[in-house]
N, CA, C and O of each residue as an XYZ file, in Angstrom:
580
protein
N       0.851     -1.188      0.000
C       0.000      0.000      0.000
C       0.895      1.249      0.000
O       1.881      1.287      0.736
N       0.587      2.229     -0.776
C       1.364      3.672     -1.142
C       0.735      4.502     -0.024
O      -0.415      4.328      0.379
N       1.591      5.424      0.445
C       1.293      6.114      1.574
C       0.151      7.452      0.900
O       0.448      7.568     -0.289
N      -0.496      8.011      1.105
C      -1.324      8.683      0.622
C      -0.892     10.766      1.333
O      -1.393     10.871      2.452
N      -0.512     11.489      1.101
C      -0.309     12.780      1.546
C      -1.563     13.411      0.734
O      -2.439     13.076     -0.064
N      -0.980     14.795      1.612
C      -2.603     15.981      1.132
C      -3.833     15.972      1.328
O      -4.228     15.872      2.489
N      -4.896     16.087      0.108
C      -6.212     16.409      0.378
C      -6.759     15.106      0.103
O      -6.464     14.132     -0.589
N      -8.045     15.598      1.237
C      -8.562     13.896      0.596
C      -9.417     14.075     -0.867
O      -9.981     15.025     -1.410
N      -9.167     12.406     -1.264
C     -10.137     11.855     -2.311
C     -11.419     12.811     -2.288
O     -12.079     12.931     -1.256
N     -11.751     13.500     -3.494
C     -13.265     14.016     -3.329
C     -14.292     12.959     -4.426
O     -14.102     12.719     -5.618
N     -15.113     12.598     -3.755
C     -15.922     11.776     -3.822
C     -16.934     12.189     -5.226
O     -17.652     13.189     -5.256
N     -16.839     11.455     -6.045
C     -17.307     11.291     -7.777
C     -16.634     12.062     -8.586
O     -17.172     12.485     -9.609
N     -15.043     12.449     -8.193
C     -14.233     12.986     -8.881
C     -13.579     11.881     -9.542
O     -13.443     10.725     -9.142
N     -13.125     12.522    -10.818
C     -12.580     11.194    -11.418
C     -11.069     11.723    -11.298
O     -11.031     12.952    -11.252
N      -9.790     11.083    -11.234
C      -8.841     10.989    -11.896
C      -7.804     10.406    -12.486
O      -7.601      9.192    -12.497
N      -7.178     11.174    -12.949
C      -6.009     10.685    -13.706
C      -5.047     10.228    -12.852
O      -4.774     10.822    -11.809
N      -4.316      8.857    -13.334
C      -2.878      8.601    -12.707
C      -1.529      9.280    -13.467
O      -1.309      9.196    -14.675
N      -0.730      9.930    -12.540
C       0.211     10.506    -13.453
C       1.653      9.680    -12.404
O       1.709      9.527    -11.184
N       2.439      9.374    -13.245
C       3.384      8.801    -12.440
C       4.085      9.624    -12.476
O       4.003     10.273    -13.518
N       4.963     10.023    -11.635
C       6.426     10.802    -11.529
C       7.507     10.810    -10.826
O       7.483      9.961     -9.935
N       8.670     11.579    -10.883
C       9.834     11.373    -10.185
C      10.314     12.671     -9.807
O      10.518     13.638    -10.542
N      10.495     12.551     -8.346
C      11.221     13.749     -7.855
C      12.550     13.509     -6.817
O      12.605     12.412     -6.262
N      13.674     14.553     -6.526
C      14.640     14.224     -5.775
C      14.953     14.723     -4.680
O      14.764     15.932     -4.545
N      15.205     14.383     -4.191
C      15.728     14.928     -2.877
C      17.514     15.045     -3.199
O      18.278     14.158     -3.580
N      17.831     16.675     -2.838
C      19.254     16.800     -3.937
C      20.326     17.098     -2.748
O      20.276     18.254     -2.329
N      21.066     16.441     -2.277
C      21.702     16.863     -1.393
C      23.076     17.249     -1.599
O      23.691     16.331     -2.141
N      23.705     18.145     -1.396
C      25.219     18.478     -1.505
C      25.795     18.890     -0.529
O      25.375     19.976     -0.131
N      26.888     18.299      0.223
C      27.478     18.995      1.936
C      26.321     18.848      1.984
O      25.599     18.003      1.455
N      25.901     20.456      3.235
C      25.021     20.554      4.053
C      23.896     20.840      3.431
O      22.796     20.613      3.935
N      24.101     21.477      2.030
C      22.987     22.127      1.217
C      21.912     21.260      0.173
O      22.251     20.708     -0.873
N      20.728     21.293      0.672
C      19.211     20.864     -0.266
C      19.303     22.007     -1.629
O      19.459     23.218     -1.473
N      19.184     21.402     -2.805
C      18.792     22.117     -4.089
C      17.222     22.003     -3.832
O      17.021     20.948     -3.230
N      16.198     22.600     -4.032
C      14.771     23.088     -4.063
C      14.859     23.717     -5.516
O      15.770     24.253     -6.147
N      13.372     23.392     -5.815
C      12.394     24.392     -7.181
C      12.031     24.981     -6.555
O      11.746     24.618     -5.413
N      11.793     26.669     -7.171
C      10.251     27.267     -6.472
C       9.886     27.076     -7.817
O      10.705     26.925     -8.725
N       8.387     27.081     -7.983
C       7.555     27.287     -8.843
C       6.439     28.896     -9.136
O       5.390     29.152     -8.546
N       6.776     29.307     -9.666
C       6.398     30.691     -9.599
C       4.522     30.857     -9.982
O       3.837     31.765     -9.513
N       4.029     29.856    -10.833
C       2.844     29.781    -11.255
C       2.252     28.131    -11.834
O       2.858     27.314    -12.527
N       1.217     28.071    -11.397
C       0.097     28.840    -10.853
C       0.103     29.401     -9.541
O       0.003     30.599     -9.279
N       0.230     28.431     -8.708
C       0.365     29.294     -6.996
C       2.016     29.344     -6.790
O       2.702     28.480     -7.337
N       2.501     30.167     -6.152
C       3.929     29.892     -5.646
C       4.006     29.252     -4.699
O       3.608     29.700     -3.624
N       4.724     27.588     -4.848
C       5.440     26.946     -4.232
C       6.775     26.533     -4.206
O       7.285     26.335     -5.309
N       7.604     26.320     -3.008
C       8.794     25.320     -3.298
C       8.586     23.673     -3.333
O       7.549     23.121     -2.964
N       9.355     23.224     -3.669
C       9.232     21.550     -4.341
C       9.745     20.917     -4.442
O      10.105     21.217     -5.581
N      10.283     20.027     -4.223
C      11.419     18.582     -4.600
C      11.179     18.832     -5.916
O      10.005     18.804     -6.285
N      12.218     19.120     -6.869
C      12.524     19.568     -7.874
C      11.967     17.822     -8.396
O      12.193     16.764     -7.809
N      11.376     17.999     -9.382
C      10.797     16.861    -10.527
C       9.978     17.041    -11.091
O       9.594     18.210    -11.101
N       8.992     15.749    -12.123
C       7.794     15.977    -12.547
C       7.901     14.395    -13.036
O       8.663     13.461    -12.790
N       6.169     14.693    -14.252
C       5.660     13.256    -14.748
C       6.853     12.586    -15.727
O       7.538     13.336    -16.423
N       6.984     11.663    -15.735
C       7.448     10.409    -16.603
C       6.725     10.521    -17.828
O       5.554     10.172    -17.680
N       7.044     10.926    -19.115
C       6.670     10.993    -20.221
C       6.419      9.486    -20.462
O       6.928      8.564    -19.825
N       5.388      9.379    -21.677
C       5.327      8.083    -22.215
C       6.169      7.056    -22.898
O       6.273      7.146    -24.121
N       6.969      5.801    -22.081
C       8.166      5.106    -22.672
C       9.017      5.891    -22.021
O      10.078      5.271    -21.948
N       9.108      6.895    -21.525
C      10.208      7.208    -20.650
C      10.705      6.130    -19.413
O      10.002      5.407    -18.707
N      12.340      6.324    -19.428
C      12.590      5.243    -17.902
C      12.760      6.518    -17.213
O      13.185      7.545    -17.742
N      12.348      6.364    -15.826
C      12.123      6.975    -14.715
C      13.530      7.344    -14.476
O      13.555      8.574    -14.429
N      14.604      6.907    -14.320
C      15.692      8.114    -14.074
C      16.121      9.205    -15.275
O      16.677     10.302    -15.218
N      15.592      8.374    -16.421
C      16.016      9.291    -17.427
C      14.848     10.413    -16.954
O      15.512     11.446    -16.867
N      13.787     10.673    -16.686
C      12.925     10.965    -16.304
C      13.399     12.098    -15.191
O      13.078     13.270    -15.385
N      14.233     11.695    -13.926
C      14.691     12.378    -12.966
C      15.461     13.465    -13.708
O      15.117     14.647    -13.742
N      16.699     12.869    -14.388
C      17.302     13.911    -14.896
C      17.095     14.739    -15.915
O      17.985     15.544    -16.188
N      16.038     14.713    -16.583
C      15.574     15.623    -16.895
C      14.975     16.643    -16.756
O      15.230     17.724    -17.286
N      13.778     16.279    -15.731
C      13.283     16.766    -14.913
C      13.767     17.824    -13.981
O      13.465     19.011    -14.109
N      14.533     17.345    -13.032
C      16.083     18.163    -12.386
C      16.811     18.823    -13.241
O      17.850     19.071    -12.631
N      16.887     19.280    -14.356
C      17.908     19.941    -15.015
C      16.894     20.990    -15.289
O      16.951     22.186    -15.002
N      15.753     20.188    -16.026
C      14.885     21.937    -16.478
C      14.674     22.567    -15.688
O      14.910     23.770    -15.799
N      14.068     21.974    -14.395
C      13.360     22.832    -12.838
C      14.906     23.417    -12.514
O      14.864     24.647    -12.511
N      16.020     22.993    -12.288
C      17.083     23.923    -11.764
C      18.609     24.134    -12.263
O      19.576     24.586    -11.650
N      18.460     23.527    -13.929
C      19.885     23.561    -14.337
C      20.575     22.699    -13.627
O      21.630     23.282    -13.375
N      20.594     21.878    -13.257
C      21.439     21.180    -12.540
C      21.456     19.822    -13.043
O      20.430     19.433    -13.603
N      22.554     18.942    -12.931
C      23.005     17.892    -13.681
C      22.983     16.965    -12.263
O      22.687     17.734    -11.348
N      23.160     15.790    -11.824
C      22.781     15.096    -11.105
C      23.539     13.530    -11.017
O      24.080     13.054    -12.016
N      23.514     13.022    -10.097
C      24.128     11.951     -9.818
C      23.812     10.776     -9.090
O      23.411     10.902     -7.933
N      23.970      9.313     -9.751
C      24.135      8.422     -8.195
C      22.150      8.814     -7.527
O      21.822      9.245     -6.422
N      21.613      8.593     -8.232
C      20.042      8.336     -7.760
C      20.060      7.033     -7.046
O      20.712      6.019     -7.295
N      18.953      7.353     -5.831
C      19.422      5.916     -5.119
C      17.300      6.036     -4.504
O      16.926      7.083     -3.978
N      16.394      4.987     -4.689
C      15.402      5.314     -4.323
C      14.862      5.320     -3.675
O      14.385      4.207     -3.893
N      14.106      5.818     -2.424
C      13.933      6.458     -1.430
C      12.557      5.525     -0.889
O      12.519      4.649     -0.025
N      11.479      6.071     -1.741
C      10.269      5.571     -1.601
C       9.047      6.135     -2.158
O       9.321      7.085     -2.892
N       7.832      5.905     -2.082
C       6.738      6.588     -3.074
C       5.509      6.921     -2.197
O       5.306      6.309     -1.148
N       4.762      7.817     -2.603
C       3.657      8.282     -2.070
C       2.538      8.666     -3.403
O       2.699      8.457     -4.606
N       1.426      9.269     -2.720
C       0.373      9.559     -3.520
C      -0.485     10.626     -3.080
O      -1.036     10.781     -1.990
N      -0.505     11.475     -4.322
C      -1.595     12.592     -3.804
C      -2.530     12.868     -4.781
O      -2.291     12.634     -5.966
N      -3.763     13.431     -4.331
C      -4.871     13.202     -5.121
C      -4.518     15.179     -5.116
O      -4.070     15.756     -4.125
N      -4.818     15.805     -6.296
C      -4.634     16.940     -6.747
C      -5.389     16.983     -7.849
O      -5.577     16.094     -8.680
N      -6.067     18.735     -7.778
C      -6.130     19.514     -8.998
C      -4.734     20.170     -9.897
O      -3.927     20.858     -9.272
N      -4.587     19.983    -10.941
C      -3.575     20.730    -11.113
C      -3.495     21.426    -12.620
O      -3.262     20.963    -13.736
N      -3.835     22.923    -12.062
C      -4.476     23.699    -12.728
C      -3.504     24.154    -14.185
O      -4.030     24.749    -15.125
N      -2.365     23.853    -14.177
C      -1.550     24.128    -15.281
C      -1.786     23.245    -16.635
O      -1.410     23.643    -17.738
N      -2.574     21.776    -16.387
C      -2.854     20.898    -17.001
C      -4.611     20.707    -17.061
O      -5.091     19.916    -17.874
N      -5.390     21.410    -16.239
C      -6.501     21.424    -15.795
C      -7.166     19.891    -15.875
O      -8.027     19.669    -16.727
N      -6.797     18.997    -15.089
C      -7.249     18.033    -14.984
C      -6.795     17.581    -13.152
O      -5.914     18.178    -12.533
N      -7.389     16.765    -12.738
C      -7.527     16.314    -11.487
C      -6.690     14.723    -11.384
O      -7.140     13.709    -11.918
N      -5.817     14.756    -10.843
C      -4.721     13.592    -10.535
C      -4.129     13.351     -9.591
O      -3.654     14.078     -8.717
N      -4.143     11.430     -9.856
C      -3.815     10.502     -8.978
C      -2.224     11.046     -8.969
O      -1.608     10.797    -10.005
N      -1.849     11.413     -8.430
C       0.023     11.795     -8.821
C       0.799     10.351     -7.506
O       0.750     10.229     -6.282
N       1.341      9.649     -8.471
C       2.149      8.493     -7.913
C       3.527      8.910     -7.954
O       4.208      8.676     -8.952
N       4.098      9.648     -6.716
C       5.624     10.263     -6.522
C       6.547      9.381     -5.977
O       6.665      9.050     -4.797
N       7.499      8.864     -7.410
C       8.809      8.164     -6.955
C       9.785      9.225     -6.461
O       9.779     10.371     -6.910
N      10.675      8.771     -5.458
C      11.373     10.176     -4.593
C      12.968      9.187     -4.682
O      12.983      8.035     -4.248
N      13.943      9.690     -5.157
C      15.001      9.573     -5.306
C      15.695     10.622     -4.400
O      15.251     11.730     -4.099
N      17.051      9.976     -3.964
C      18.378     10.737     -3.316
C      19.658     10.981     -4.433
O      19.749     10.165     -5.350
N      20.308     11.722     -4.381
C      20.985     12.265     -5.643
C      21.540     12.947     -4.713
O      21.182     13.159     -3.555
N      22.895     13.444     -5.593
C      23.997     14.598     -5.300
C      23.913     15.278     -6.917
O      24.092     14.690     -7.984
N      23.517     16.966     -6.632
C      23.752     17.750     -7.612
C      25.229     18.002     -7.968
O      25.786     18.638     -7.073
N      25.929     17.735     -8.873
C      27.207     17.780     -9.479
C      27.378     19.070    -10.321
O      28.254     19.871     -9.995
N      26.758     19.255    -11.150
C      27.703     20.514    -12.051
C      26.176     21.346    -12.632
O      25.248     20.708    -13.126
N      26.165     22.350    -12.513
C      25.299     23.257    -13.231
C      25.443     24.118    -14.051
O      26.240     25.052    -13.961
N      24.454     23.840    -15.224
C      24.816     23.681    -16.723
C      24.249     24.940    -16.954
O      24.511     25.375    -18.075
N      23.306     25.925    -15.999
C      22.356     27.328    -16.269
C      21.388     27.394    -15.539
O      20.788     26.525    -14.906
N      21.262     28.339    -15.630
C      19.711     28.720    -15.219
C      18.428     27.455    -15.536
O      18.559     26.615    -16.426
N      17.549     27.511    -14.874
C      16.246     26.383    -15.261
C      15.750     26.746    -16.731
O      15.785     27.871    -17.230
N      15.286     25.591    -17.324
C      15.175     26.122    -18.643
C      13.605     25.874    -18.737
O      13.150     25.783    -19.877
N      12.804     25.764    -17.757
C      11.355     25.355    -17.406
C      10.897     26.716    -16.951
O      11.492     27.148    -15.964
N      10.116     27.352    -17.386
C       9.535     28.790    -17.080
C       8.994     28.860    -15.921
O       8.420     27.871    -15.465
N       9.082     30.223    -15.109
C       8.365     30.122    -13.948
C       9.497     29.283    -13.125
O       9.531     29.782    -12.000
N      10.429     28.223    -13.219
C      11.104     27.981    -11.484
C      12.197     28.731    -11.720
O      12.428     29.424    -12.711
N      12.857     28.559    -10.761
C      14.115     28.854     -9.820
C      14.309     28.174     -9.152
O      13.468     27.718     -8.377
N      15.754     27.779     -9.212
C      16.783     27.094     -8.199
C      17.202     27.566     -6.814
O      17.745     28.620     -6.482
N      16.860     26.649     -6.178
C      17.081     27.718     -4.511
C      17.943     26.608     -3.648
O      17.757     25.404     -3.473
N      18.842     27.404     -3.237
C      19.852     26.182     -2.313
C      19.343     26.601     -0.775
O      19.241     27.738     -0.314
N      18.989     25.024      0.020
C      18.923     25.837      1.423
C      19.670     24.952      2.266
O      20.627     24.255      1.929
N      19.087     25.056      3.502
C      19.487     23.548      4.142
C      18.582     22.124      4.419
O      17.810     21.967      3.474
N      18.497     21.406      5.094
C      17.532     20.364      4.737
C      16.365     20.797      5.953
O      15.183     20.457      5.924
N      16.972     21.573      6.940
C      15.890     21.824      8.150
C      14.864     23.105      7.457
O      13.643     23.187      7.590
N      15.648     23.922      6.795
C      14.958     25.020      6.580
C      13.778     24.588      5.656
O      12.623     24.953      5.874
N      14.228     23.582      4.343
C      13.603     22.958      3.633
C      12.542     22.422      3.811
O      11.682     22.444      2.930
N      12.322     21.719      5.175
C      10.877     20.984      5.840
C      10.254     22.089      5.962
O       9.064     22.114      5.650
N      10.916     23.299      6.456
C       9.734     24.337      6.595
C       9.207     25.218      5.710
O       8.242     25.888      6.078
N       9.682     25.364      4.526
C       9.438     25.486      3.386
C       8.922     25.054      2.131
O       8.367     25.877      1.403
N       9.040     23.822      1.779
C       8.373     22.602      1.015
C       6.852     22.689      1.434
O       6.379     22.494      2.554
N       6.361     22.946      0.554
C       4.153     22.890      0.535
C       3.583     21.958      0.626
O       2.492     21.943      1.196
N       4.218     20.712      0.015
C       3.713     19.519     -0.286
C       3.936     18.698      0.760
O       5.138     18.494      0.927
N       2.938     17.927      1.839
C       3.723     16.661      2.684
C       4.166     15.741      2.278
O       5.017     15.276      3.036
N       3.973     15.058      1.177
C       4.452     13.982      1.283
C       5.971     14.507      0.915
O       6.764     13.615      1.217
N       6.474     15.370      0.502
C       7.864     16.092     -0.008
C       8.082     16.275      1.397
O       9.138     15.722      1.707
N       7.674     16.673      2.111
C       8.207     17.223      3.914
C       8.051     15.697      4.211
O       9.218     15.582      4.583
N       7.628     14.622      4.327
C       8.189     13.280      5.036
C       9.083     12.688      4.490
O      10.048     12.199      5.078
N       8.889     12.656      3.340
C      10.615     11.779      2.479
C      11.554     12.272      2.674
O      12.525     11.521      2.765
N      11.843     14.083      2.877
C      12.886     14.977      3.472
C      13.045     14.441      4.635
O      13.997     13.672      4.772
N      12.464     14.615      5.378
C      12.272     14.023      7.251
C      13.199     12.480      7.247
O      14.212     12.294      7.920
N      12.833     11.900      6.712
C      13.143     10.504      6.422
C      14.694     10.304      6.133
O      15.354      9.404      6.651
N      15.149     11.154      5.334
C      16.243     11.499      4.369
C      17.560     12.005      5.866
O      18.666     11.600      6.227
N      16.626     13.026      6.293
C      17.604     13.635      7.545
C      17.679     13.151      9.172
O      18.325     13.654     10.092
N      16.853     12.093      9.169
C      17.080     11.479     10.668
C      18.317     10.682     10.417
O      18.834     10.041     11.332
């Protein structure tokens, strides 16, 4: 059974399953974070969906490079959760199935090339208090005990 974060299930909503991959980026002491500037501003375990026929790390690093320019390493996998979301950039309502990888950010290639984020370095404590999403604040938690 997948751990379930966020809002609950609303009842005769239909949705979509979207699978995806996000990381938890650690370097020394410092967490790499997305913010996302729109639709709402959040910060984020830098990732997204698994394109179709995509493999899931190819998936990570891609993902991680557009959200923050950053090139990546040594994915090691963590664990998965599930959140039931609107998500208004796609306007459809989804099952989002989040694979969560550990990584070390290695070399950065530019700026995000994904509109709307930014790359934000913090630490991993500040990060729990910052990150919007829970199930992103327990895999962090998890990551730093």
């Amino acid at each position: 059974m997948i751990k379930r974060y966020g809002e609950a299930v609303k009842p005769g909503q239909r949705y979509r399953r979207r699978a995806g991959v996000y990381g938890v980026l650690l370097r020394g002491s410092g967490l790499l974070l997305t913010h996302q500037a729109e639709p709402t501003p959040e910060f984020q375990l830098p990732g997204g969906g698994i394109d179709p026929g995509e493999n899931p790390i190819a998936a990570l690093h891609r993902e991680v490079y557009e959200e923050t320019g950053w090139h990546i390493c040594n994915p090691r996998y963590l664990g998965t959760f599930r959140r039931f979301t609107y998500m208004p950039e796609y306007d459809k309502w989804a099952e989002k199935v989040c694979a969560i990888f550990l990584a070390r950010p290695t070399l950065r290639m530019g700026p995000p090339s994904e509109a709307g984020h930014s790359a934000i370095w913090t630490t991993g404590q500040q990060a729990l208090e910052m990150l919007d999403n829970a199930g992103d604040r327990a895999m962090l938690a998890r990551v730093l005990r």
